[in-house]
KOLPATI-422954 format. One line per field, with one value per residue (C-alpha): residue in one letter; residue number from 1; y, z, x. Coordinates in pm, whole numbers, plus 50000, padded with zeros to 5 digits. Example, Ala and Ser with C-alpha at 12.3 -4.5 7.8 and 13.67 -1.06 7.14 Angstrom:
res	(a, s)
n	(1, 2)
north	(49550, 49894)
up	(50780, 50714)
east	(51230, 51367)
This chain:
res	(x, x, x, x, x, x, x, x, x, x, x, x, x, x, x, x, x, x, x, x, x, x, x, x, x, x, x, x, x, x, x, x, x, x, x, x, x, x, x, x, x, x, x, x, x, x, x, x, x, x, x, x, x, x, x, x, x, x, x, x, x, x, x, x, x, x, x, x, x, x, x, x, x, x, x, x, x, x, x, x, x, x, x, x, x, x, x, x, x, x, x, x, x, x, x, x, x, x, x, x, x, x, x, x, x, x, x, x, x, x, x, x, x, x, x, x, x, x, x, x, x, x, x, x, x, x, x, x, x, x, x, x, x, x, x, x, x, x, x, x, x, x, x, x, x, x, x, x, x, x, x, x, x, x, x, x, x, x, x, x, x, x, x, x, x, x, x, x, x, x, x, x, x, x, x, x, x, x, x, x, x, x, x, x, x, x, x, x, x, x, x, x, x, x, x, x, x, x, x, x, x, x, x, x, x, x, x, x, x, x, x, x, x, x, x, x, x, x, x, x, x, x, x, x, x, x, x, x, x, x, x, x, x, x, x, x, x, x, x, x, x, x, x, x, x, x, x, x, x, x, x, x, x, x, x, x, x, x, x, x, x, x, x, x, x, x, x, x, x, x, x, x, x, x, x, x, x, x, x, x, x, x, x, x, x, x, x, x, x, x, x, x, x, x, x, x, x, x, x, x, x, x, x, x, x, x, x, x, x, x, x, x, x, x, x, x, x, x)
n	(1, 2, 3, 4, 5, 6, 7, 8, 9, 10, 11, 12, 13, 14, 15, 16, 17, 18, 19, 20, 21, 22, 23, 24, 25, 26, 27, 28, 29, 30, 31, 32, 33, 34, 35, 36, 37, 38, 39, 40, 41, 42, 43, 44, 45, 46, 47, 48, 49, 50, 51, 52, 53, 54, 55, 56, 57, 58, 59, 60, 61, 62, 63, 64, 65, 66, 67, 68, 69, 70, 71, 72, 73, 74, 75, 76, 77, 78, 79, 80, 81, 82, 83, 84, 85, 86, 87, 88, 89, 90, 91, 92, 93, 94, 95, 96, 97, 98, 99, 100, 101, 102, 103, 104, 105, 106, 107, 108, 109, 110, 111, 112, 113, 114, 115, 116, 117, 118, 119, 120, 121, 122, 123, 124, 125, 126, 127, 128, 129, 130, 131, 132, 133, 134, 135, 136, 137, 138, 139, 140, 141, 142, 143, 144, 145, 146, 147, 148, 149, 150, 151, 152, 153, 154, 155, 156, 157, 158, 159, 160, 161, 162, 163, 164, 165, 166, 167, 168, 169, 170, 171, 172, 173, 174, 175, 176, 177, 178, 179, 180, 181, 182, 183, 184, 185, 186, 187, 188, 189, 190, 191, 192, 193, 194, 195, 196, 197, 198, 199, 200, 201, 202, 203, 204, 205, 206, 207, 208, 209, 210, 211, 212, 213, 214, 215, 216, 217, 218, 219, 220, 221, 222, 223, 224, 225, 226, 227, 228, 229, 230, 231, 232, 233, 234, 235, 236, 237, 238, 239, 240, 241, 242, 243, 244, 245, 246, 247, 248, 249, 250, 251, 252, 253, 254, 255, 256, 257, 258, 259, 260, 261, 262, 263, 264, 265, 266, 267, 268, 269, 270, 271, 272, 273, 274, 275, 276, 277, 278, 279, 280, 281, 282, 283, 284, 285, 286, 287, 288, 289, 290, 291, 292, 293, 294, 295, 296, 297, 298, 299, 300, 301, 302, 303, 304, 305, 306, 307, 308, 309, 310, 311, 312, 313, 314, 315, 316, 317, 318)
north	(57510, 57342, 57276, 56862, 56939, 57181, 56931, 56674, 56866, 56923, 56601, 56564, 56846, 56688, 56340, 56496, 56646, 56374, 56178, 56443, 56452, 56127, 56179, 56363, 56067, 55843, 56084, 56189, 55813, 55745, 55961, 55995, 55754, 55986, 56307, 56528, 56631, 56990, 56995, 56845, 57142, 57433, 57306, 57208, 57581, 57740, 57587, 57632, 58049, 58135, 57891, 58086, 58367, 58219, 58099, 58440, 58591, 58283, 58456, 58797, 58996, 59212, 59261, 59110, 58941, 59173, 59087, 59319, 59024, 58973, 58817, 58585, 58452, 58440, 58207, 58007, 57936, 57836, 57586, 57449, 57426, 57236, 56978, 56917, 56855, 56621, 56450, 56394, 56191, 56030, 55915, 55795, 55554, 55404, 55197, 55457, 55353, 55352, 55710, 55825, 55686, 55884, 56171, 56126, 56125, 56525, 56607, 56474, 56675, 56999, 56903, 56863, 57196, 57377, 57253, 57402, 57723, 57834, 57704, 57545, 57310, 56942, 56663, 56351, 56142, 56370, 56322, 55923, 55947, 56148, 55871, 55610, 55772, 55806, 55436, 55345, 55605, 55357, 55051, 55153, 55397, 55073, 55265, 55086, 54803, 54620, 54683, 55075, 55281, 55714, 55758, 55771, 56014, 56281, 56157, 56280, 56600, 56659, 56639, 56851, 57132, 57099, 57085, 57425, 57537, 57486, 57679, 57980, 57944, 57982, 58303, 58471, 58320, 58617, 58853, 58665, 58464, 58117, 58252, 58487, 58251, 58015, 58262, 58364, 58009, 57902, 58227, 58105, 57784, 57896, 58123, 57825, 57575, 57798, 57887, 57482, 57407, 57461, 57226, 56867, 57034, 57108, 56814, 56587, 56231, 56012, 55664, 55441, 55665, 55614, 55706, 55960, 56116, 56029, 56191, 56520, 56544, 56360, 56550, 56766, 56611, 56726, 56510, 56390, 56572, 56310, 56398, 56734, 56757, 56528, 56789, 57067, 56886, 56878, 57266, 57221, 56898, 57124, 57378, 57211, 57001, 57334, 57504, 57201, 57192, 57584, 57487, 57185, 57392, 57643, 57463, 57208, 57234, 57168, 56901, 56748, 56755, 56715, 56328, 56231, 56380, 56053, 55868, 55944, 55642, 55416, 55580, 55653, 55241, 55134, 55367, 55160, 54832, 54882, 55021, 54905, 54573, 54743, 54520, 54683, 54486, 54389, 54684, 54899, 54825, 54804, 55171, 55328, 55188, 55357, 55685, 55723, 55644, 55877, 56117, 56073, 56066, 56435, 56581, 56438, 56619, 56930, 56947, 56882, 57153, 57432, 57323, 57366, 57720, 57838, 57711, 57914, 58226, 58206, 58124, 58466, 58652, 58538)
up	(33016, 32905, 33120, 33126, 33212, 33480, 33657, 33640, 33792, 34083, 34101, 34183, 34417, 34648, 34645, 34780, 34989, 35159, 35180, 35359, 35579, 35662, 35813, 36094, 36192, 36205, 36412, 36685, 36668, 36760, 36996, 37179, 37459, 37613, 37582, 37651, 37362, 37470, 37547, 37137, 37049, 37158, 36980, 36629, 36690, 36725, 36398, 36206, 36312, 36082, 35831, 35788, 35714, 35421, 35245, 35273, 35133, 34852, 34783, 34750, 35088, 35267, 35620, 35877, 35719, 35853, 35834, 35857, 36023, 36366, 36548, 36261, 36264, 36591, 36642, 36322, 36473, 36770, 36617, 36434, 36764, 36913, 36609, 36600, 36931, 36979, 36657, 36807, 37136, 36862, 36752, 37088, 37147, 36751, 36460, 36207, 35924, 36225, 36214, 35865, 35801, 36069, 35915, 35561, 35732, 35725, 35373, 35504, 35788, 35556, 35385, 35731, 35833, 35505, 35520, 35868, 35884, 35449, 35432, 35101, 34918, 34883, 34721, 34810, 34678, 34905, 35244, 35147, 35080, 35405, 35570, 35401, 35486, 35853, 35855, 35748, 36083, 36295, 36167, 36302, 36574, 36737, 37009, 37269, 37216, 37347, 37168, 37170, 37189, 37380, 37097, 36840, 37002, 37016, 36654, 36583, 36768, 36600, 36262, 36378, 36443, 36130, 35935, 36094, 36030, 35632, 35714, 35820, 35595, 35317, 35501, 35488, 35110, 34945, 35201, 35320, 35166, 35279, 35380, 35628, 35742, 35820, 36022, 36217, 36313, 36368, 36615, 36774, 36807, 36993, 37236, 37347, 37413, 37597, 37807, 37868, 37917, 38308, 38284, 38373, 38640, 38755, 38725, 38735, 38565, 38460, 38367, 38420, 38215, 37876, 37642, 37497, 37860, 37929, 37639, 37743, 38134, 38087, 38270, 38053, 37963, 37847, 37469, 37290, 37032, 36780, 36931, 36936, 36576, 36548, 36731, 36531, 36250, 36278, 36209, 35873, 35780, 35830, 35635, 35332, 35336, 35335, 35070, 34820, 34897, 34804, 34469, 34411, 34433, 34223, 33941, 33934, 33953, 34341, 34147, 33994, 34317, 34628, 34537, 34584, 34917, 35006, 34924, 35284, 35409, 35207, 35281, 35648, 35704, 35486, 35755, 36028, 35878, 35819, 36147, 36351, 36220, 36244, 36040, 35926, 36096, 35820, 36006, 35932, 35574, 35493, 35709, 35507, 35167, 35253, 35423, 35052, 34829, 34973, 34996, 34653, 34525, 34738, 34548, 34218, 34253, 34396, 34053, 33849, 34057, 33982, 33648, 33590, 33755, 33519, 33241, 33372, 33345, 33018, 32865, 33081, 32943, 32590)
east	(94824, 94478, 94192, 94275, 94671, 94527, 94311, 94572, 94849, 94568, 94512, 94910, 94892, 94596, 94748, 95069, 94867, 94708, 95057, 95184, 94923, 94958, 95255, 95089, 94881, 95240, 95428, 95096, 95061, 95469, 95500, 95206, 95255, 95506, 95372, 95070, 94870, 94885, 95266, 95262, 95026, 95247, 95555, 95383, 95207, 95529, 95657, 95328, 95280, 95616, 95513, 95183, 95427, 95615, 95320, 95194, 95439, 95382, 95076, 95236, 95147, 95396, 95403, 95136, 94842, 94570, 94174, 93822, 93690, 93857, 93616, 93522, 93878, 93939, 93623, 93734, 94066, 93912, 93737, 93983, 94217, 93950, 93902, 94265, 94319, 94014, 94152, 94498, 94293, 94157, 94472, 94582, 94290, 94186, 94371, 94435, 94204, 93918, 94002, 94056, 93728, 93572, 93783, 93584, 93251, 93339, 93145, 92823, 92855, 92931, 92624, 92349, 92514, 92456, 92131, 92088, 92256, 92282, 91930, 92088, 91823, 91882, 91665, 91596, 91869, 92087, 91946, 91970, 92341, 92415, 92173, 92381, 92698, 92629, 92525, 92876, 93036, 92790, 92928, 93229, 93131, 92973, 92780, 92615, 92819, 93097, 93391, 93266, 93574, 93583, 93829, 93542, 93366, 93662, 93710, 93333, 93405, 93724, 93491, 93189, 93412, 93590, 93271, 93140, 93465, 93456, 93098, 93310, 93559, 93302, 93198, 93542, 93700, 93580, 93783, 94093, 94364, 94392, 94751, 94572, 94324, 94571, 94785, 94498, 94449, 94812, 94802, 94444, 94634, 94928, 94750, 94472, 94735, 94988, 94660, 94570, 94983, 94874, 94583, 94842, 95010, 94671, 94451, 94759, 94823, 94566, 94763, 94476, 94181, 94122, 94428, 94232, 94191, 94549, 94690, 94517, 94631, 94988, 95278, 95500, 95830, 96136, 96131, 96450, 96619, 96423, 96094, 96207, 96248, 95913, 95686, 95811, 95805, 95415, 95435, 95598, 95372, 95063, 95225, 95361, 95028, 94821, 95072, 94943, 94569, 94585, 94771, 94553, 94249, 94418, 94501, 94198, 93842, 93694, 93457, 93813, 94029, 93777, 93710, 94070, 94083, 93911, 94234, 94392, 94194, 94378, 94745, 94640, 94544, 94878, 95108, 94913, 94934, 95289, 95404, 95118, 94977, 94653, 94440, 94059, 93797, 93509, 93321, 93531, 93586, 93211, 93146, 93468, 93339, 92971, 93127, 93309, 93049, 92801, 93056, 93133, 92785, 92730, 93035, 92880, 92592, 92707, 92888, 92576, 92434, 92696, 92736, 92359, 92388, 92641, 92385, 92124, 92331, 92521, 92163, 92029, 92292, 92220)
C-alpha cells in the first residue's frame, strides 16, 4: 500500500475513532442523572480490563501484559483515572460542545508541559498560538463572571491530567505496547474506583450541590437492564475507540492523523444538538474556532520541525 493510501486509510481510522468516542459523551450524558459517577466507573472498568486483553492479543502477546516500569504505569493510570472521572462531572454540569472544546484545548497543554518538564525549545510564533489558544478556553471558561459554570473547571482538570499523561506516555512508547499501557490503566482504573465506591455511603447525597458535585456523592442504585448494558457498554466504546487510534497511528503519519482528532467538536455538539437542543453560544463558537486553529497551527509546525530533523540526518549521513 503507498504512502497516500496509507494516510488515507488513517484518516478513516481516527474519524471512526472520534465517532465512537462520541458515544461516550451521549451515554455519561443519558444516564447521568441517576447514577453516581463512581458506581458508572466500576462497571465501564470491569468491561474495559478484558478488553485490554483482546487487543493485546491483537498485537500478538501471550499471557499477561507485563511491564519493567511498574511504578511508571501505575502513576500513568492514575492519572488517567483521575482525568476521566473529572471529565465525566464535566459532562454532568456543561452543553457538550462547551466541553469538547475544552477537550481540544489538550495540545496546548502538551505543548506548556513539554516546555516545562522536556525542556523542548519553542519559538515565538508558538507561545502566541498557545496564548491564542488559551484565549479561546477563556471565552468560554467565563471566569469571574456570571454565567461561570464548576463544570469547566473539572473539565480543565480532566485535561491537565490527560496532558501530563501523553508526557508519560511518551516516556514509556519505546518499552510498552499501547495494549499494555492500556491494561495497566484499565487495572489502575478498576482498583481506584472500587476504593472510592464507599465514598456516597460515606459522605451521603448531595441533591442540591452542583451536578458536578452531585454526580460524584449520588447513592448507588441498582440500574436497569438498559443502563446495565449502557455502563458496560462504556468498556467496549473505550476499547474499540482505542483499537482505531492505535491503527490510525499505524497506518498514517501522526502529522496526517492528529489534525482530525479535532473533528470530535463538531460530532460531540451535533449528538447535543440533536438529543439535547444544546445550541453553541457565540462564545463558544469563537473560543472553539481559536482553541482549533492554534492547535492546528502547533501540529503544523511540530511537523516542519521533525521533517527538518530528518533533513539534518540524511544530509549527516551523506
Amino acid at each position: 500500500m503507498t504512502t497516500k493510501n496509507n494516510n488515507l486509510a488513517g484518516i478513516v481510522y481516527i474519524i471512526i475513532a472520534m465517532l465512537v468516542f462520541s458515544l461516550q459523551d451521549i451515554a455519561v450524558k443519558w444516564i447521568g442523572g441517576d447514577y453516581s459517577v463512581i458506581q458508572i466507573v466500576v462497571l465501564r472498568s470491569l468491561v474495559a480490563l478484558p478488553a485490554t486483553l483482546v487487543l493485546f492479543r491483537l498485537e500478538g502477546g501471550r499471557g499477561l501484559p507485563s511491564t519493567q516500569h511498574h511504578l511508571l504505569e501505575y502513576v500513568r493510570g492514575f492519572f488517567f483515572f483521575l482525568s476521566f472521572t473529572a471529565y465525566m462531572m464535566g459532562i454532568a454540569a456543561l452543553p457538550l460542545a462547551e466541553l469538547a472544546t475544552i477537550r481540544n484545548s489538550g495540545p496546548l497543554l502538551i505543548t506548556l508541559l513539554s516546555v516545562i518538564w522536556l525542556s523542548e525549545k519553542v519559538d515565538a510564533r508558538h507561545w502566541i498560538a498557545l496564548m491564542i489558544g488559551f484565549i479561546g478556553v477563556l471565552l468560554i471558561v467565563k471566569p469571574g463572571s456570571a454565567s461561570f459554570n464548576l463544570g469547566s473547571i473539572f473539565a480543565l482538570i480532566a485535561v491537565s491530567f490527560y496532558a501530563i499523561n501523553t508526557i508519560l506516555t511518551r516516556k514509556l512508547r519505546g518499552a510498552d505496547s499501547s495494549a499494555t499501557m492500556s491494561y495497566y490503566s484499565s487495572l489502575v482504573y478498576l482498583v481506584a474506583s472500587l476504593i472510592l465506591a464507599p465514598l456516597p455511603a460515606i459522605v451521603g447525597e448531595m441533591p442540591d450541590a452542583h451536578p458536578s458535585i452531585a454526580f460524584l456523592f449520588r447513592a448507588w442504585t441498582m440500574p436497569s437492564l438498559l443502563d446495565l448494558m449502557i455502563m458496560a457498554g462504556l468498556g467496549l466504546v473505550w476499547a474499540v475507540g482505542m483499537y482505531f487510534v492505535a491503527r490510525a497511528y499505524s497506518a498514517a503519519q501522526a502529522s496526517v492523523a492528529a489534525p482530525f482528532e479535532y473533528l470530535g467538536l463538531p460530532i460531540t455538539a451535533f449528538w447535543g444538538f440533536l438529543f439535547w437542543m444544546e445550541v453553541p453560544t457565540i462564545a463558544t463558537v469563537i473560543g472553539a474556532v481559536l482553541t482549533i486553529v492554534s492547535g492546528l497551527y502547533i501540529l503544523y509546525r511540530d511537523r516542519q520541525h521533525t521533517q527538518k530533523a530528518k533533513r539534518r540526518v540524511t544530509s549527516d549521513e551523506l
